[in-house]
C-alpha positions in Angstrom: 31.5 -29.4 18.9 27.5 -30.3 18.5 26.6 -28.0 21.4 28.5 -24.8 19.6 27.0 -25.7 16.6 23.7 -25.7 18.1 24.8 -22.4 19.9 25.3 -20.8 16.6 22.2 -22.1 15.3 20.0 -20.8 18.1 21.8 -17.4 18.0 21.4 -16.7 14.2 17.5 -17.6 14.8 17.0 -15.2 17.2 18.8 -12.4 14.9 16.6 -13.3 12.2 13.7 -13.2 14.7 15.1 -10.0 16.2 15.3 -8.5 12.6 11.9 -8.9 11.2 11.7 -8.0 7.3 9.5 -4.2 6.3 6.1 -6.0 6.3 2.4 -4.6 5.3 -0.8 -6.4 7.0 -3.5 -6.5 3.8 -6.0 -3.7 2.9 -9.2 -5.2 3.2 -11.3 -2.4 1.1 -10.8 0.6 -0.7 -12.7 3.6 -0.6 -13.8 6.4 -2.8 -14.9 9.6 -2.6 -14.0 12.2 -0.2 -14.8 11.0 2.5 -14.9 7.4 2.1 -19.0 7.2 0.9 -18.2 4.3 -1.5 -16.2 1.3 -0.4 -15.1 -2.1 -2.3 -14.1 -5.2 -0.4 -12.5 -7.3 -3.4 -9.1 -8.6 -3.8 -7.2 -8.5 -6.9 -4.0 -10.7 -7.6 -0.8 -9.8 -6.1 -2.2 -8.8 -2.7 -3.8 -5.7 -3.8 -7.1 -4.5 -3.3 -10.0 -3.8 -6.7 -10.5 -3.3 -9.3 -11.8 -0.1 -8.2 -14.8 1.1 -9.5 -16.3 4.1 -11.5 -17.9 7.7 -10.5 -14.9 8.9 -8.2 -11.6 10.4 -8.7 -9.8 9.3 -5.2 -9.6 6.3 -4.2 -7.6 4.5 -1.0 -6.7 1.8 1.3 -5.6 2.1 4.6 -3.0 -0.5 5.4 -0.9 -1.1 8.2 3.6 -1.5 8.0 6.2 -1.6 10.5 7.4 1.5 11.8 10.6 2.5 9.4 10.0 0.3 7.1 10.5 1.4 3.6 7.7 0.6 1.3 5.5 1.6 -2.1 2.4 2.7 -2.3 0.7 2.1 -5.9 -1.7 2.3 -8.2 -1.6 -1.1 -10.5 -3.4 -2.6 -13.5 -6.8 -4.3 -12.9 -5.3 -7.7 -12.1 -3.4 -6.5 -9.2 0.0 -7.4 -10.4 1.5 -5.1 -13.1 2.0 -1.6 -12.6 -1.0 1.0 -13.8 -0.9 3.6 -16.7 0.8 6.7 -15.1 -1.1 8.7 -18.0 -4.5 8.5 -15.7 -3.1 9.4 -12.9 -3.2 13.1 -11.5 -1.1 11.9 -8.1 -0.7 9.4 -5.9 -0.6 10.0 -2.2 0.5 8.7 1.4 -1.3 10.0 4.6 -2.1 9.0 8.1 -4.9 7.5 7.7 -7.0 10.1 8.9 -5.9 12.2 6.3 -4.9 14.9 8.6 -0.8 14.9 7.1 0.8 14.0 4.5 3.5 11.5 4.1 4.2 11.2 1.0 3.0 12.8 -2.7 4.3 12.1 -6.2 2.1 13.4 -9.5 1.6 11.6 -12.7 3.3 8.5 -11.3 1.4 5.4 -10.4 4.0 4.5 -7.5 5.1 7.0 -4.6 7.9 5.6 -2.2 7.3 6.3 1.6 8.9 5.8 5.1 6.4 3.8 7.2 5.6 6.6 10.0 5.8 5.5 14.0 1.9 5.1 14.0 2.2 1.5 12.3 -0.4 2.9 9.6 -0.9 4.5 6.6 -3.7 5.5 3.8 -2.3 5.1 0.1 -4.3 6.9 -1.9 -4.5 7.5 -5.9 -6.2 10.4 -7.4 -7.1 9.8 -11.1 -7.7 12.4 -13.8 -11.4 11.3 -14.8 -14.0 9.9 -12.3 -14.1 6.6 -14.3 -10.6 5.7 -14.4 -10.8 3.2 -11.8 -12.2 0.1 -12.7 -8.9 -0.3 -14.7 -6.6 0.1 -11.5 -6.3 -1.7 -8.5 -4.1 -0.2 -4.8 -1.3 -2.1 -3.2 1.1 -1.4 -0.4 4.2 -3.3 -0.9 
């Protein structure tokens, strides 16, 4: 009876570790401009990245995700945790992190839903309405 049990108990391990839940690795910095001139290495609550700062429209993060894995790329308050005000937000985008295509794009929204692509990485990237928008917003990937 104790060895099936312990059966069991090593089998439904190894499905958990077989199974692994839609993670992101952290963004580190975020970057501004177009292409990347300006870039902030500080981390706001809730595992996001800012506040941003002021002078640029487009900001980003490149952050990495499991292949398939269903995630949210978004724009949120200062403090990291609460969702941003949609109202300064022109878009919000998901790219390779090249920028060379586009995964996802959603506009005047402060969250756009993507599919983690086979590459294991993405860019999430918010594009605000005035240049000095950002020092109220901070970028997660969750």
């Amino acid at each position: 009876m104790r060895f099936s049990t312990i059966i069991a108990l090593a089998a439904s391990i190894g499905l958990v570790a077989a199974n692994p839940t839609p993670e992101t690795n952290k963004a580190v910095t975020a970057f501004a401009g177009p292409s990347g001139e300006v870039s902030l290495s500080t981390e706001s609550g809730c595992g996001s990245v800012g506040p941003l700062g002021s002078g640029h429209y487009i900001w980003w993060i490149v952050v990495g995700c499991n292949p398939g894995a269903q995630l949210n790329c978004q724009a949120t308050d200062a403090t990291g945790c609460l969702p941003g005000n949609a109202k300064h937000i022109g878009s919000m985008e998901v790219d390779d992190p090249n920028d060379t295509y586009q995964i996802a794009s959603k506009r005047n929204t402060n969250t756009v839903q993507f599919v983690c692509p086979s590459g294991g990485q993405i860019r999430c990237q918010a594009n605000f309405n005035d240049n000095n928008d950002g020092p109220n917003y901070s970028l997660r990937v969750f």
